[in-house]
Backbone as XML, in Angstrom:
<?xml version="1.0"?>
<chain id="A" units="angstrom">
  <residue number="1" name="UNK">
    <atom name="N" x="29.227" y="0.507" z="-7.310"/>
    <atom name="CA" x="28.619" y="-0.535" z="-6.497"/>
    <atom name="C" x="28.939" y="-1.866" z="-7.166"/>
  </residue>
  <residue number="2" name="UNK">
    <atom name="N" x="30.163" y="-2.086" z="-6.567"/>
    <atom name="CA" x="30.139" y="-3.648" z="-7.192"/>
    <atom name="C" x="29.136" y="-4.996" z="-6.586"/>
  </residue>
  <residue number="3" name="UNK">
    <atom name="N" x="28.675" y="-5.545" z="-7.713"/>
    <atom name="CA" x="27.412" y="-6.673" z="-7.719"/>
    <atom name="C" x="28.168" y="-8.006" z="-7.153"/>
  </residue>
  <residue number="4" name="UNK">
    <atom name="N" x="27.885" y="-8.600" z="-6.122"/>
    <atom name="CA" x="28.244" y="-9.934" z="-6.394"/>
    <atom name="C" x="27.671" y="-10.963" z="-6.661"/>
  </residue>
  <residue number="5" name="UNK">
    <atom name="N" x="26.468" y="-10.729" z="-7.375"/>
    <atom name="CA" x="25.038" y="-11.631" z="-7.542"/>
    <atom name="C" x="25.200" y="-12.919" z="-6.954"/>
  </residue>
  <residue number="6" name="UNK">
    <atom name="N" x="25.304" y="-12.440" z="-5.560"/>
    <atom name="CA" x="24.734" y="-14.135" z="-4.881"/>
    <atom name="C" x="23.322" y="-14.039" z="-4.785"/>
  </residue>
  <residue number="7" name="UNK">
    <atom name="N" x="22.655" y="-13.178" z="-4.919"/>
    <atom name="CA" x="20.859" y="-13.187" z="-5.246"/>
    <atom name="C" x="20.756" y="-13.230" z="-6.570"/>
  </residue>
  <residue number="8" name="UNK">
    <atom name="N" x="20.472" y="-14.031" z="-6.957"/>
    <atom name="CA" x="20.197" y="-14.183" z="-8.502"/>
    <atom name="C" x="18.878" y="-14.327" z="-9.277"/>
  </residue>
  <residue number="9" name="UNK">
    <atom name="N" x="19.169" y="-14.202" z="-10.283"/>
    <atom name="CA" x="17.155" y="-14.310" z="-10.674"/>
    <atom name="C" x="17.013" y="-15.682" z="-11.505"/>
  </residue>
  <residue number="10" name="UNK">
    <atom name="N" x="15.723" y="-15.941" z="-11.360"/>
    <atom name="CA" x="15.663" y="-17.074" z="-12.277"/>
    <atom name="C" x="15.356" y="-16.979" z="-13.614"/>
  </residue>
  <residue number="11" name="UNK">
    <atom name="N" x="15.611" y="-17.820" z="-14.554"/>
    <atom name="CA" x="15.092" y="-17.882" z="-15.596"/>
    <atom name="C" x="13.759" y="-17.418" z="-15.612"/>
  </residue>
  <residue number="12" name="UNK">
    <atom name="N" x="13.115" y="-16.621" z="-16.573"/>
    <atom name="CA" x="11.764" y="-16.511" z="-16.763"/>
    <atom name="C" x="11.609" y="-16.164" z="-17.769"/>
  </residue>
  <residue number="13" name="UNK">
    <atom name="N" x="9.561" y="-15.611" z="-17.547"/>
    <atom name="CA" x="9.879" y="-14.973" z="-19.372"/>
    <atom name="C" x="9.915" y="-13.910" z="-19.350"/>
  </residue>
  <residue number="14" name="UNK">
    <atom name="N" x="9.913" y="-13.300" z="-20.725"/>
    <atom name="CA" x="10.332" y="-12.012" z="-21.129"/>
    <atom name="C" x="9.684" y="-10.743" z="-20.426"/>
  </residue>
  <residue number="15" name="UNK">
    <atom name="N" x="10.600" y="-10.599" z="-19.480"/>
    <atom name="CA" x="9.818" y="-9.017" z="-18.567"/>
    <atom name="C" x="10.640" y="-7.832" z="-19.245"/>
  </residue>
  <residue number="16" name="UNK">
    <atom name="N" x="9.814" y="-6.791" z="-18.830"/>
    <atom name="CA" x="10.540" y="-5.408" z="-19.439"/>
    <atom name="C" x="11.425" y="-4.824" z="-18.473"/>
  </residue>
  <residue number="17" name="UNK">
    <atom name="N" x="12.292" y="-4.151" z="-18.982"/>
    <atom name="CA" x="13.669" y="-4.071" z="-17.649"/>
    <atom name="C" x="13.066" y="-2.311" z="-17.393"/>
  </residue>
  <residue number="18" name="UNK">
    <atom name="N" x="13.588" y="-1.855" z="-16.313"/>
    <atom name="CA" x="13.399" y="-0.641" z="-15.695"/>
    <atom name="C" x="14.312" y="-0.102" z="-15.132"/>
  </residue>
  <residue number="19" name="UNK">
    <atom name="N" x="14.666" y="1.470" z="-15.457"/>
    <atom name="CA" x="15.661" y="1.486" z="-15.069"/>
    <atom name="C" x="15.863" y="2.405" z="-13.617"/>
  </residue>
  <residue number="20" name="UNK">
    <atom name="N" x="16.559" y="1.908" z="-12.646"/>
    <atom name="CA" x="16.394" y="2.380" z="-10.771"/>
    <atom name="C" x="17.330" y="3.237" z="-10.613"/>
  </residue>
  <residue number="21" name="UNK">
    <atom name="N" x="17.787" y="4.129" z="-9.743"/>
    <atom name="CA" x="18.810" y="4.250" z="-9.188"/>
    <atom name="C" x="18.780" y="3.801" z="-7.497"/>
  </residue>
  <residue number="22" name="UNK">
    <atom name="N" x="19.790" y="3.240" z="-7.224"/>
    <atom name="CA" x="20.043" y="2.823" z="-5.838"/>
    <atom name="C" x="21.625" y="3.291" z="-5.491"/>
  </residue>
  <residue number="23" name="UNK">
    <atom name="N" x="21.346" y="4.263" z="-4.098"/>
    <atom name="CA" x="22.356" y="4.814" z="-3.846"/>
    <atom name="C" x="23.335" y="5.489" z="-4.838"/>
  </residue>
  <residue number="24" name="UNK">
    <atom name="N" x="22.809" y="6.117" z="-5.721"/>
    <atom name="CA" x="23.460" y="6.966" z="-6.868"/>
    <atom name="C" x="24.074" y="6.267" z="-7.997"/>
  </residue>
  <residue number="25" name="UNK">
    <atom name="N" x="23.807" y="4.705" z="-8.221"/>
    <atom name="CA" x="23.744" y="4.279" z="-9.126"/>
    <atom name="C" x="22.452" y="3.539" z="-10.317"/>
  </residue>
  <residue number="26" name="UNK">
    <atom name="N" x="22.592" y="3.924" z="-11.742"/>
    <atom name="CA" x="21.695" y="3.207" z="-12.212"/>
    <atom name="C" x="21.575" y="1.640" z="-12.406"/>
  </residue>
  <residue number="27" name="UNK">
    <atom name="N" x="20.626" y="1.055" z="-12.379"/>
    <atom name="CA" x="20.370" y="-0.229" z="-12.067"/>
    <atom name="C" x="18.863" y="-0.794" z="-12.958"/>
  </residue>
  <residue number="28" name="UNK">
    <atom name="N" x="19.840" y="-1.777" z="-13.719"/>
    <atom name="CA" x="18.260" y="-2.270" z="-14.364"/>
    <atom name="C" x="17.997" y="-3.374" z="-13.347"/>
  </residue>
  <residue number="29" name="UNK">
    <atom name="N" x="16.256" y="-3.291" z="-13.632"/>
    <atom name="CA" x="15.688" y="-4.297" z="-12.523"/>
    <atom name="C" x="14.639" y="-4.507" z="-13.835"/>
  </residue>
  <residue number="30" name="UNK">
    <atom name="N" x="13.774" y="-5.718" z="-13.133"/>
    <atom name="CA" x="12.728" y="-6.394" z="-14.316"/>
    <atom name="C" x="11.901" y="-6.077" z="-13.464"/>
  </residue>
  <residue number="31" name="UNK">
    <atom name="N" x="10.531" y="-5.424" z="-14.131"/>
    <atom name="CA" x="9.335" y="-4.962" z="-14.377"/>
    <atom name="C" x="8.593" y="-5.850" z="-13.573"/>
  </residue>
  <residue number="32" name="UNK">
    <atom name="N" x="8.197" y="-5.980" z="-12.010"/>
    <atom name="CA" x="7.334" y="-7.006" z="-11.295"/>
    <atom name="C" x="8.187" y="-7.258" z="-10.182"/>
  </residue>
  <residue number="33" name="UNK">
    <atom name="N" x="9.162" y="-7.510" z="-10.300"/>
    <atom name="CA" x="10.254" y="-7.953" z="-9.113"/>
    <atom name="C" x="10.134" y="-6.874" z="-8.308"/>
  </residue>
  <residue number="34" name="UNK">
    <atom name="N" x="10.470" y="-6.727" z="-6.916"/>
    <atom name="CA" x="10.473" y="-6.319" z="-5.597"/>
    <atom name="C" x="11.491" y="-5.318" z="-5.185"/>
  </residue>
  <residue number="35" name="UNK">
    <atom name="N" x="11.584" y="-4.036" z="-4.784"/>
    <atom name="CA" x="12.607" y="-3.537" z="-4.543"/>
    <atom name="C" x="13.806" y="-4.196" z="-3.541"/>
  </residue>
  <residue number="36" name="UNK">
    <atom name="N" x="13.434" y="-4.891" z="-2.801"/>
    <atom name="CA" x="14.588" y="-5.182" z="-2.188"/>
    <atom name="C" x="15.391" y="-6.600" z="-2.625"/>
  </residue>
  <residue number="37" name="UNK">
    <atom name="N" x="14.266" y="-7.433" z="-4.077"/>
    <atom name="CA" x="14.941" y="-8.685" z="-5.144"/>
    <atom name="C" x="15.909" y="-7.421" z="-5.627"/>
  </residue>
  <residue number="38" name="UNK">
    <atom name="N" x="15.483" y="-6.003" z="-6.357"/>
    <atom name="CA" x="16.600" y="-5.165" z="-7.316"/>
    <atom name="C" x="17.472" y="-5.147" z="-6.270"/>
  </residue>
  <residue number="39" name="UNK">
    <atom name="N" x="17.680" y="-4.546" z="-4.972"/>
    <atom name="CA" x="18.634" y="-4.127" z="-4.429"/>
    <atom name="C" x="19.588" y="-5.105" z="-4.422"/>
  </residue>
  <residue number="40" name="UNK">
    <atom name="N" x="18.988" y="-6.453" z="-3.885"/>
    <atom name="CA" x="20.201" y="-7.386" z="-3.137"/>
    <atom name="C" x="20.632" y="-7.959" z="-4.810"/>
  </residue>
  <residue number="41" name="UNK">
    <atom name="N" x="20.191" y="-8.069" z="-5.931"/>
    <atom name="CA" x="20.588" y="-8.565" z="-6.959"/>
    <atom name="C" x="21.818" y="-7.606" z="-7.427"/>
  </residue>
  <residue number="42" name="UNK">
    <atom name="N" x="21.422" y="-6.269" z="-7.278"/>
    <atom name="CA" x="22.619" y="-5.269" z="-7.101"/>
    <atom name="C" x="23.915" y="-5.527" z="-6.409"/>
  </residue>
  <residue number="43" name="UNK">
    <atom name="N" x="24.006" y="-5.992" z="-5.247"/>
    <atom name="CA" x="24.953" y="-6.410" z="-4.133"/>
    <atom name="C" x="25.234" y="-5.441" z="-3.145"/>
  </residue>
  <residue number="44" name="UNK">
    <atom name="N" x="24.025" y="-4.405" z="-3.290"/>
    <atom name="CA" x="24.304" y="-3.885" z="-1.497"/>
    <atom name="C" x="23.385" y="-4.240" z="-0.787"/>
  </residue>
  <residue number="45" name="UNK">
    <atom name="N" x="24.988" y="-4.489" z="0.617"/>
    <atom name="CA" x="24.247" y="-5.122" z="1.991"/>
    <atom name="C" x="24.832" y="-3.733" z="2.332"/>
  </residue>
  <residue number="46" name="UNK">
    <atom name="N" x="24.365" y="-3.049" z="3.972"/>
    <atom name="CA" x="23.309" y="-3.393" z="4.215"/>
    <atom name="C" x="22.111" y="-2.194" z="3.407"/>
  </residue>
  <residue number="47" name="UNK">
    <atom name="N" x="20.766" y="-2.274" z="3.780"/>
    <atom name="CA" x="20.206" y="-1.903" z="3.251"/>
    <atom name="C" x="19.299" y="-0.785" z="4.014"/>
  </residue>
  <residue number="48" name="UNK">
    <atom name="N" x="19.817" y="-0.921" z="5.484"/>
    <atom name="CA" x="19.175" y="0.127" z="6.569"/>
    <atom name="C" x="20.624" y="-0.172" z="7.800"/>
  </residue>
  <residue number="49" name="UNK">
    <atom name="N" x="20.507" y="0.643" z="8.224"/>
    <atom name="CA" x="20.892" y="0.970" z="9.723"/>
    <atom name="C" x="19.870" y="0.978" z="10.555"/>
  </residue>
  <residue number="50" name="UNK">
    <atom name="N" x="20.532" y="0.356" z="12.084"/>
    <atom name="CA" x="20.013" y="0.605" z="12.703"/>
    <atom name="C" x="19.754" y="1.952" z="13.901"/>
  </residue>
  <residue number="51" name="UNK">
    <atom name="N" x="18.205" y="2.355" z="14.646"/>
    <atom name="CA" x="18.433" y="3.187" z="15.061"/>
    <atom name="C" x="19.433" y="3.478" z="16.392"/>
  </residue>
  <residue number="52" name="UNK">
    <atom name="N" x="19.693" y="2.431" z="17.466"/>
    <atom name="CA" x="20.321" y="2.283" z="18.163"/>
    <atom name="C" x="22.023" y="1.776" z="18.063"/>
  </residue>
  <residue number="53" name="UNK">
    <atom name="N" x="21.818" y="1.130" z="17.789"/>
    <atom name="CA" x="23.545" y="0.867" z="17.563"/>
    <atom name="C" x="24.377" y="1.052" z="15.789"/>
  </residue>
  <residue number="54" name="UNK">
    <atom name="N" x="23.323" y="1.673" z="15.095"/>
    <atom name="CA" x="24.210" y="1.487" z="13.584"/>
    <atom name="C" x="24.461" y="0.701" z="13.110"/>
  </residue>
  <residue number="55" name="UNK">
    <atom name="N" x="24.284" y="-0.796" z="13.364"/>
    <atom name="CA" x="24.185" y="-1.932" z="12.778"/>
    <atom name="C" x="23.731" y="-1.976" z="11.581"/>
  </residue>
  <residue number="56" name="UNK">
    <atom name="N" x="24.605" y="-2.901" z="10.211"/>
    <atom name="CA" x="23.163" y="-2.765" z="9.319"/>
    <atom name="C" x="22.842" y="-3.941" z="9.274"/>
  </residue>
  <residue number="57" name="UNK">
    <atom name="N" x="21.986" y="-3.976" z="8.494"/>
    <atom name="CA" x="20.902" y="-4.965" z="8.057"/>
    <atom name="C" x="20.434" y="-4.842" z="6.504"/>
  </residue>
  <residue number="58" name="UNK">
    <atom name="N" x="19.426" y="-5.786" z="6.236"/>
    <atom name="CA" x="19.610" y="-6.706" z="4.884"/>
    <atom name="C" x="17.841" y="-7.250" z="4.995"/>
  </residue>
  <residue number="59" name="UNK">
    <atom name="N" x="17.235" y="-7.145" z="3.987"/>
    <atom name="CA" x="16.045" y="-8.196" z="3.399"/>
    <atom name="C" x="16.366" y="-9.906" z="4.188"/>
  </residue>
  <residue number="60" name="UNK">
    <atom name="N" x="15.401" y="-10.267" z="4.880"/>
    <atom name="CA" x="15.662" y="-11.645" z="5.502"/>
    <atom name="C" x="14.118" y="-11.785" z="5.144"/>
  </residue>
  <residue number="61" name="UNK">
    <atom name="N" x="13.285" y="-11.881" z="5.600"/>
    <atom name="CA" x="12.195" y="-12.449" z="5.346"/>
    <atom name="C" x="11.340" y="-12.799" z="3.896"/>
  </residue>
  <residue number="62" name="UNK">
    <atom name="N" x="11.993" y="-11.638" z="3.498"/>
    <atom name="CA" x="10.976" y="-11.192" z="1.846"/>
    <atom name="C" x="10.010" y="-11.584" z="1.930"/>
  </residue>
  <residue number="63" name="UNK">
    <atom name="N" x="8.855" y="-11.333" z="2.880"/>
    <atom name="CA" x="7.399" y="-11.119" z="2.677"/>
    <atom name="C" x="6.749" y="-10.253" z="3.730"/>
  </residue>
  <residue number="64" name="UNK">
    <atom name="N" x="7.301" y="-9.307" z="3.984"/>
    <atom name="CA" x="6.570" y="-8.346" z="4.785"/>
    <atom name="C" x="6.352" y="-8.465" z="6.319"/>
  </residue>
  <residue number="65" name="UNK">
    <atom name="N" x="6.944" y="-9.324" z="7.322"/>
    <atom name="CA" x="7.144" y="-9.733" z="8.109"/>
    <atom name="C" x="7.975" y="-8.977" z="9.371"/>
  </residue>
  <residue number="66" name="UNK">
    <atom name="N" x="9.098" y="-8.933" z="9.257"/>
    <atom name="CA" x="10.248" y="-8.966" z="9.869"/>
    <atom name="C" x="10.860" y="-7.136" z="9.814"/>
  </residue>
  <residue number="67" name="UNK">
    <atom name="N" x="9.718" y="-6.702" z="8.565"/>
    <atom name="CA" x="10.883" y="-5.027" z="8.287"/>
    <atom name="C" x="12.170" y="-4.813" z="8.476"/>
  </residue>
  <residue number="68" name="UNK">
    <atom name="N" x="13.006" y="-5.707" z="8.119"/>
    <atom name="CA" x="14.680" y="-5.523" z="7.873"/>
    <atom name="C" x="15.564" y="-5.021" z="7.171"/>
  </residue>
  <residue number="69" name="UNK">
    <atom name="N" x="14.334" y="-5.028" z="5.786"/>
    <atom name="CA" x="13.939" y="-4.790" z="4.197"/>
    <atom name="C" x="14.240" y="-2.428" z="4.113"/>
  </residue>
  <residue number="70" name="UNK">
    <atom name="N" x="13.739" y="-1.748" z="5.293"/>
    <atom name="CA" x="13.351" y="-0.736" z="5.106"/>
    <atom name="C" x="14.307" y="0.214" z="4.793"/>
  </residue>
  <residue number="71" name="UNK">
    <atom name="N" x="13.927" y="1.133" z="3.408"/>
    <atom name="CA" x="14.562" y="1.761" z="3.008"/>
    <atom name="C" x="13.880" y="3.109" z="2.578"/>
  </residue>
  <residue number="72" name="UNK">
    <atom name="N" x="14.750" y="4.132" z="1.983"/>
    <atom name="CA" x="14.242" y="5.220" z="1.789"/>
    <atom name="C" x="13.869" y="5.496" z="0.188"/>
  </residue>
  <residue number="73" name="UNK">
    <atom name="N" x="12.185" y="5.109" z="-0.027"/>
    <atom name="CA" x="12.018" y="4.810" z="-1.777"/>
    <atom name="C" x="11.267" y="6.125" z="-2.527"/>
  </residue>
  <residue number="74" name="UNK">
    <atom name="N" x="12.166" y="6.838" z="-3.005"/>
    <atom name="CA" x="11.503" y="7.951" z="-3.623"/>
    <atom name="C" x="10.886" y="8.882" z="-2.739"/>
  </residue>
  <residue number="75" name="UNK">
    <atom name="N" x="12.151" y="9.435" z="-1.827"/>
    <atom name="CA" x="11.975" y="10.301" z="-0.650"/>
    <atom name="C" x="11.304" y="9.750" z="0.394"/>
  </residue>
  <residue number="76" name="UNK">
    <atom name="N" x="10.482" y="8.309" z="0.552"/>
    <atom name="CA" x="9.536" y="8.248" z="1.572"/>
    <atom name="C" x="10.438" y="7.116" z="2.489"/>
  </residue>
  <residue number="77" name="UNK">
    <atom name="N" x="10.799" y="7.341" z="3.597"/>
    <atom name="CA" x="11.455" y="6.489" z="4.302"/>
    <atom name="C" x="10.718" y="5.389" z="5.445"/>
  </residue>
  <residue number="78" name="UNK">
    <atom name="N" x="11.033" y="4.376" z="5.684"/>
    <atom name="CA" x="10.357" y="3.412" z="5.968"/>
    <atom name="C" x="9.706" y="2.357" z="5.314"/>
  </residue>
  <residue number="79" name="UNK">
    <atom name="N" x="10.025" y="2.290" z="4.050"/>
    <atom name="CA" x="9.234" y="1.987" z="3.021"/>
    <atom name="C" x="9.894" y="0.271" z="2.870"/>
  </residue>
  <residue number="80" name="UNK">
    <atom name="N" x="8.679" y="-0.509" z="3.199"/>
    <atom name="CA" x="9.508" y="-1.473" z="3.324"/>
    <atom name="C" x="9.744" y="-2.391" z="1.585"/>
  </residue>
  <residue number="81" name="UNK">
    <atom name="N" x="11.139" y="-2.707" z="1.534"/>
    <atom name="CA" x="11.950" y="-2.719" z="0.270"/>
    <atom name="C" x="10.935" y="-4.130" z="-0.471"/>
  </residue>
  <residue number="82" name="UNK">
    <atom name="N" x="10.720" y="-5.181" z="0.505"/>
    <atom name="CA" x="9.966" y="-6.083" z="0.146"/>
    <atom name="C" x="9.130" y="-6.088" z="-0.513"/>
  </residue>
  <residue number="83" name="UNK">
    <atom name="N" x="7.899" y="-5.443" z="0.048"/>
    <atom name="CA" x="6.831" y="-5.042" z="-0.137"/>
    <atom name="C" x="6.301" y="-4.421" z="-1.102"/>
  </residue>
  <residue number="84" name="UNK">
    <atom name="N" x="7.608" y="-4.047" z="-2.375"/>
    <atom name="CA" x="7.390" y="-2.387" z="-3.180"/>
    <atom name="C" x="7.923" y="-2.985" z="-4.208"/>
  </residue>
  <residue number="85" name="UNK">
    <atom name="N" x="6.953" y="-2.622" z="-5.609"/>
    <atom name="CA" x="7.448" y="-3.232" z="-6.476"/>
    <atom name="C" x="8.356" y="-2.276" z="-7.388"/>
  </residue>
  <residue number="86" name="UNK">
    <atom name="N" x="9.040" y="-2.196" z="-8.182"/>
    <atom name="CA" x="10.085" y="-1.261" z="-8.730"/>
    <atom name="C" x="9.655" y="-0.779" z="-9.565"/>
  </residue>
  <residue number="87" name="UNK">
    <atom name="N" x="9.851" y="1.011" z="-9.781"/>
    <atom name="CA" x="8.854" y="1.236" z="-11.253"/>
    <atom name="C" x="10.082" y="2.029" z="-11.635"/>
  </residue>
  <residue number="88" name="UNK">
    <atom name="N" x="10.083" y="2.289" z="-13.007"/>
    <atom name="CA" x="10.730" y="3.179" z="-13.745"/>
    <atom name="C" x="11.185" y="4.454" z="-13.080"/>
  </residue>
  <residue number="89" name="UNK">
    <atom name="N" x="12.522" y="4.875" z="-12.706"/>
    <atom name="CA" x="12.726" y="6.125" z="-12.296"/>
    <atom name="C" x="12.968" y="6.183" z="-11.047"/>
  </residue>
  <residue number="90" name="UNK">
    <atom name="N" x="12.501" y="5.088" z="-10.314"/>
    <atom name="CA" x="12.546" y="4.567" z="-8.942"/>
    <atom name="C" x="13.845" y="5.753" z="-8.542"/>
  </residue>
  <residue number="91" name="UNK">
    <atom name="N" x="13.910" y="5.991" z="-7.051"/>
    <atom name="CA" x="15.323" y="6.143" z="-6.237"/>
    <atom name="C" x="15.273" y="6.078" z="-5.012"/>
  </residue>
  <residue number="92" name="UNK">
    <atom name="N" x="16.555" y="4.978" z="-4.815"/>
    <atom name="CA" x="16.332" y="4.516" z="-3.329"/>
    <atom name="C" x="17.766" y="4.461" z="-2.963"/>
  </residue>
  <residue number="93" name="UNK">
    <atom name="N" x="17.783" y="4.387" z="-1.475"/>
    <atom name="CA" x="18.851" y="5.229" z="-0.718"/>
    <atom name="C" x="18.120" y="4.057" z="0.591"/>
  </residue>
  <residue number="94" name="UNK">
    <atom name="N" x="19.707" y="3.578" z="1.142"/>
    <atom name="CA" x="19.905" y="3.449" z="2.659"/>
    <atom name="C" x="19.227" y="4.274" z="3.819"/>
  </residue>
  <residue number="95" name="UNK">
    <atom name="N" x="18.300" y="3.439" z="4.210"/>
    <atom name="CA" x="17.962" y="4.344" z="5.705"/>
    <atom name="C" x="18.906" y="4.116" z="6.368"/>
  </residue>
  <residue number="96" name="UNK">
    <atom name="N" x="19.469" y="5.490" z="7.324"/>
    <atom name="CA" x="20.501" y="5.429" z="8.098"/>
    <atom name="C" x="19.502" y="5.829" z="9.245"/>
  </residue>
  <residue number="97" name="UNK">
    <atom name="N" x="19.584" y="4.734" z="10.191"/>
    <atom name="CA" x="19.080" y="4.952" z="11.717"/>
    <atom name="C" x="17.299" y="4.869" z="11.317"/>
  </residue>
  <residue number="98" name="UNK">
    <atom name="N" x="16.822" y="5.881" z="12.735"/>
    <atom name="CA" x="15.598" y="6.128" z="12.648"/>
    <atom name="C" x="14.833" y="7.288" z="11.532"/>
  </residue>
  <residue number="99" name="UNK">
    <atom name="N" x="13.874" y="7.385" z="10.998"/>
    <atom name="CA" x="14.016" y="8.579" z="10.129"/>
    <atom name="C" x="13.251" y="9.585" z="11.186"/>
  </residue>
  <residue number="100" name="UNK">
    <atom name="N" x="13.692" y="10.925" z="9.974"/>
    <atom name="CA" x="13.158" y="12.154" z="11.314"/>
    <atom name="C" x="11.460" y="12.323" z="11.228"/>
  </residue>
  <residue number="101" name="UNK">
    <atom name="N" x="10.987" y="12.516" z="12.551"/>
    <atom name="CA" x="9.708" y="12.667" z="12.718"/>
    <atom name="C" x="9.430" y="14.205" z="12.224"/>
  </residue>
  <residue number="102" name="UNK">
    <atom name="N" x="8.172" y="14.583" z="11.395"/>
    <atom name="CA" x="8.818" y="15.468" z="11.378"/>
    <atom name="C" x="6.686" y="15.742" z="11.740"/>
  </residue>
  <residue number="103" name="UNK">
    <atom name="N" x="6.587" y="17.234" z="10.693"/>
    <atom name="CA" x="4.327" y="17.635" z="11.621"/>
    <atom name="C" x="4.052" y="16.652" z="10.627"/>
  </residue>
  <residue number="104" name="UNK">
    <atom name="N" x="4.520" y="15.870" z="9.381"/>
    <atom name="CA" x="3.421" y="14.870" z="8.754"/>
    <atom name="C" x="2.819" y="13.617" z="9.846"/>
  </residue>
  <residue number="105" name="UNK">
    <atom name="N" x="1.857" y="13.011" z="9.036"/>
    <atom name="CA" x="1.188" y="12.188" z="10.107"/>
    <atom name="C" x="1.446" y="11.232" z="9.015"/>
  </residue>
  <residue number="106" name="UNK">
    <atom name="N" x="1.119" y="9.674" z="9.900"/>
    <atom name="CA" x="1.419" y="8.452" z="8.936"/>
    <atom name="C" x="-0.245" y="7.570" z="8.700"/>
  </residue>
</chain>
């Protein structure tokens, strides 16, 4: 997964790094930041498909708004990337399309 850090982080202070995998790669992210700040700092677009046409899509709002963000975080899909802060061990994966309904309830 090559990075092209056009999302970049700012200077701050000393956070503890964690280490993710996204889409079968490992990825340090800092300890507080947002799964979908790790992803796009990573450099994959997109970050879901859509269910109708396969389109992807990408984090636009970053605050819980818009769900553009949604991805599949530690088996649970829908999970919006924004919203979720990154912990140690993390693994997250592209939603492709709609996910399957399956007897769980939400």
């Amino acid at each position: 997964m090559a990075a092209d850090f056009s999302f970049n982080r700012l200077p701050c202070n000393e956070r503890a790094e964690v280490e993710i995998t996204i889409e079968g790669h490992k990825v340090i992210a800092l300890e507080g930041e947002t799964v979908a700040a790790a992803v796009m700092h990573s450099g994959l677009r997109p970050t879901r498909t859509t269910a109708v046409s396969g389109t992807g899509r990408a984090p636009y709002c970053m605050m819980g708004v818009c769900f553009e963000c949604l991805m599949n975080i530690d088996g649970k899909p829908n999970t919006q990337a924004c919203m979720t802060e990154v912990s140690e061990g993390m693994v997250i994966t592209v939603q492709q399309g709609a996910r399957e309904i399956g007897g769980d309830r939400l």
